[in-house]
N, C-alpha and C positions, 0 to 999 in steps of 0.2 A: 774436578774442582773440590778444595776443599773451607774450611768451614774456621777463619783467623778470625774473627772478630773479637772487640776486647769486651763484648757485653755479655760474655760467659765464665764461665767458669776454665782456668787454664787446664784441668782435667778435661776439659771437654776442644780443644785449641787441635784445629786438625782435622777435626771429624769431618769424616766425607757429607757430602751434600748431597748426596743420592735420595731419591724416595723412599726405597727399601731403608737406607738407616735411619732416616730420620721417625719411620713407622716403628721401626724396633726401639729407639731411642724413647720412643712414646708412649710404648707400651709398657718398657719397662719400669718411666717413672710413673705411670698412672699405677700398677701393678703394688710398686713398692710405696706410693702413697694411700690405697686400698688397706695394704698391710696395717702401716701404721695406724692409720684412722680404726679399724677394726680392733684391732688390740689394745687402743688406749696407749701407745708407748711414749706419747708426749703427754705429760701429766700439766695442772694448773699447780701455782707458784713460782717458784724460785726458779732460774734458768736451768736448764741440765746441763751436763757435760757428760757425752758419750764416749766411752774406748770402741774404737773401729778396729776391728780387727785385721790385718793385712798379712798375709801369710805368702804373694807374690802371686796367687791363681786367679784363675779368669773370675771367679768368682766372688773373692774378693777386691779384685779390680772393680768391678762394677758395681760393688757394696758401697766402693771408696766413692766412683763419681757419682752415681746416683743420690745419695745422700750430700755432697758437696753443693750437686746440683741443684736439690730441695732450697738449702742452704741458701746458697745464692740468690735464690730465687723468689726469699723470704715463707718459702713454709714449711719449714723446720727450725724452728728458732730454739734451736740446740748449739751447747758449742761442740764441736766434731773434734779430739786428737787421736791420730793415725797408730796402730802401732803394728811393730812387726816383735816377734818373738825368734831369735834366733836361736834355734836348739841345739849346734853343736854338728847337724849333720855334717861329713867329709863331703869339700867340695861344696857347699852351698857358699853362691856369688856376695859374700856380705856386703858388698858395694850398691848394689843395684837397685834396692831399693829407697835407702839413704840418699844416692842422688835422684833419682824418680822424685822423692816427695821434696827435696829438697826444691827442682828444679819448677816440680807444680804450687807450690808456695805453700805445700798443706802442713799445718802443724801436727807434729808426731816424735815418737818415740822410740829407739833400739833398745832392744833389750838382749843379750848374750844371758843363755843359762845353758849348761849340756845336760841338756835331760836325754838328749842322742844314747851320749853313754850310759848313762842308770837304763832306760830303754835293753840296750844290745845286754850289757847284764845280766838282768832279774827274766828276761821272756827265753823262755829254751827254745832251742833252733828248731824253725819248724813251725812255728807257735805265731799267730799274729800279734802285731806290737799296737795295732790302733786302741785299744784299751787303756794302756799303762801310759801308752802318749798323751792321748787325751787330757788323761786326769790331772796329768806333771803339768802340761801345757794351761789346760782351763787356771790351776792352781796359781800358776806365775799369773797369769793374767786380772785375775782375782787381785793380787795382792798390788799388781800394776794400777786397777784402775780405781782401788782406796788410796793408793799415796799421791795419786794426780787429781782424787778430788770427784771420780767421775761417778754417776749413779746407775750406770747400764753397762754392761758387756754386750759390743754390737759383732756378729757373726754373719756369714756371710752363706749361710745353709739356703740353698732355695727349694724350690716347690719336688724338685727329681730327691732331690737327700731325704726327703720329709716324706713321701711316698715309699722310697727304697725303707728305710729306719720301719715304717708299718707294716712293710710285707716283713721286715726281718724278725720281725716282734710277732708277728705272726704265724711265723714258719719256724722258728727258732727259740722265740719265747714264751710264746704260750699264752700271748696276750695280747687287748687293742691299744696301742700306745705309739705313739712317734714323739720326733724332737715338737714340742709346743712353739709358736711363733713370740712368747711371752712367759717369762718364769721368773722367778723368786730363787735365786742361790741356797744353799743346803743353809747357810748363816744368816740369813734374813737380811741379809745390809746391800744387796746388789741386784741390779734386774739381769735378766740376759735377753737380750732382742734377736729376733731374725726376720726382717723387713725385707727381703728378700721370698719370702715366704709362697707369695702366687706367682712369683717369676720363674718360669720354663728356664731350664737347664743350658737347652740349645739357643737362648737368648744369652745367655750368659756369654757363651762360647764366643758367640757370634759378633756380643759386640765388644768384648777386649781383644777381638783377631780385630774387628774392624778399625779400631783406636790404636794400635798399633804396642801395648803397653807390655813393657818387659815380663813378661811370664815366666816363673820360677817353679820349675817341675818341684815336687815332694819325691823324695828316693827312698825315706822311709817305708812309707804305709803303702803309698804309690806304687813300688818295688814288688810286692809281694804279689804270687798268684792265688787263684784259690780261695779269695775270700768273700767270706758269705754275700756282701755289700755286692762283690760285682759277680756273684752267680743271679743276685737279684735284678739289679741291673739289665742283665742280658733277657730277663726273663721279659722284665716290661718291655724291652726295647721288640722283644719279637711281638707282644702281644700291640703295639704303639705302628711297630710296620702292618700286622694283620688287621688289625683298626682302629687308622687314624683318627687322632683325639682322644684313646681311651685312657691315655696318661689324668687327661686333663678332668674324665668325669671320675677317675677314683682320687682325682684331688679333691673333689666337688662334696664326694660323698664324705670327706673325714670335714667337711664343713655341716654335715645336715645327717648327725647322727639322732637316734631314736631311741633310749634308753629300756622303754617300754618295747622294744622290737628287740632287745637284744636276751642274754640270758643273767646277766649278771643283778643276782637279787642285794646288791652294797650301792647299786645305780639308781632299780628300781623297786616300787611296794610291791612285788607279786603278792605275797602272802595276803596283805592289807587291799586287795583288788576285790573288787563288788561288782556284784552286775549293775547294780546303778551310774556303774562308771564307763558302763560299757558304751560304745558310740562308733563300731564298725571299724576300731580299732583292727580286729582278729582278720575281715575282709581286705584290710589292707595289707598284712602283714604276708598272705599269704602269694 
């Protein structure tokens, strides 16, 4: 059986009735209400108007209903417009999402730019493109959600991307950092949101397979082997089958860091440190 009633949201028209979904359905709007509320992303005044980002993946899928869903539900009193960024790649469905959001009544927006080709261009064969993409991409989208009025760039990264992004920064950059669930643009005039932030990856998957919602592989970035993103990936995934849950407690921990336990003297006063300050501090650290 499945789940027609008209006192939801049409993103949601269909949904199996199972216990398993409706547990997952549960968890991830509590998860993504978590987010929000923790990060402040609904500000007091004036109403917002968010750009949603919609890029056709599971993860965006569920960026799109869960946040329609708040919506509906009255507690997100945000206005929500959809957008998709069409970059040019060969072969990508231009139809498919334009009827999806048409046909779910969500308000949104197409945009054609080929940043595909400046991409294949400027990166030498060989070379990954997710960098240059990025930037062309974030850019358009930037300039999208000033001429529609909107105050935030909403993304649709969850808790697996934010984890991968710290082991890469870690193994590769040389530093503690991931994507933030809340930022300030390089120009000060725009937020960028990822409310998605304590939602598991495999929830993601799981429930735009189960919703049934047209999925739009990436042939770009996607395409490519060898990159650092999914040598990390693989890394967790074996450490996550050897023991289960431990995705979830090194999410825990980029929540409950300790600046006085780490080394970086720009965090904390080492130098300016007294033993009157002392308080078993050093007993814990070890």
């Amino acid at each position: 059986m499945r789940d027609d009633a008209d006192d939801i949201h049409p993103l949601f028209h269909g949904a199996p009735k199972t216990t398993e979904f409706k547990k997952l359905r549960k968890r991830i709007v509590q998860n993504t209400r978590e987010a929000i509320a923790a990060y402040g992303m609904v500000a007091d005044g004036p109403r917002q108007k968010w750009l949603v980002c919609l890029s056709g993946g599971k993860d965006s899928y569920t960026l799109l209903a869960v946040l329609h869903e708040l919506q509906w539900r009255g507690l997100l009193p945000v206005d929500l417009l959809a957008c998709n960024l069409d970059q040019g790649q060969p072969n990508f469905p231009a139809t498919v999402l334009p009827a999806f959001l048409e046909e779910m009544g969500v308000p949104h927006r197409i945009e054609y730019q080929d940043t595909y080709s400046i991409v294949m261009d400027k990166v030498p064969a060989g070379r990954t493109m997710c960098a240059l993409c990025s930037r062309l991409r974030r850019g358009n989208l930037y300039r999208i959600a000033r001429e529609e009025g909107c105050s935030a760039v909403v993304l649709g990264h969850h808790r697996d991307d934010i984890l991968e992004t710290f082991m890469m920064n870690l193994f590769h950059g040389a530093r503690l950092a991931t994507m933030p669930p809340k930022l300030v643009n390089e120009e000060g005039d725009l937020f960028v949101y990822r409310p998605l932030a304590h939602v598991a990856e495999a929830d993601c998957e799981s429930f735009a397979t189960a919703m049934g919602y047209p999925i739009i592989p990436c042939d770009l970035c996607g395409s490519q082997d060898g990159l650092q993103r999914q040598q990390v990936k693989a890394i967790l995934d074996d450490w996550e089958r050897n023991t289960p849950g431990r995705r979830n407690i090194m999410f825990r921990a980029l929540m409950n860091a300790r600046p006085s336990h780490l080394l970086d003297p720009k965090l904390f006063d080492f130098a300016g440190l007294s033993l009157r300050d002392a308080d078993g501090s050093d007993d814990a650290a070890r």
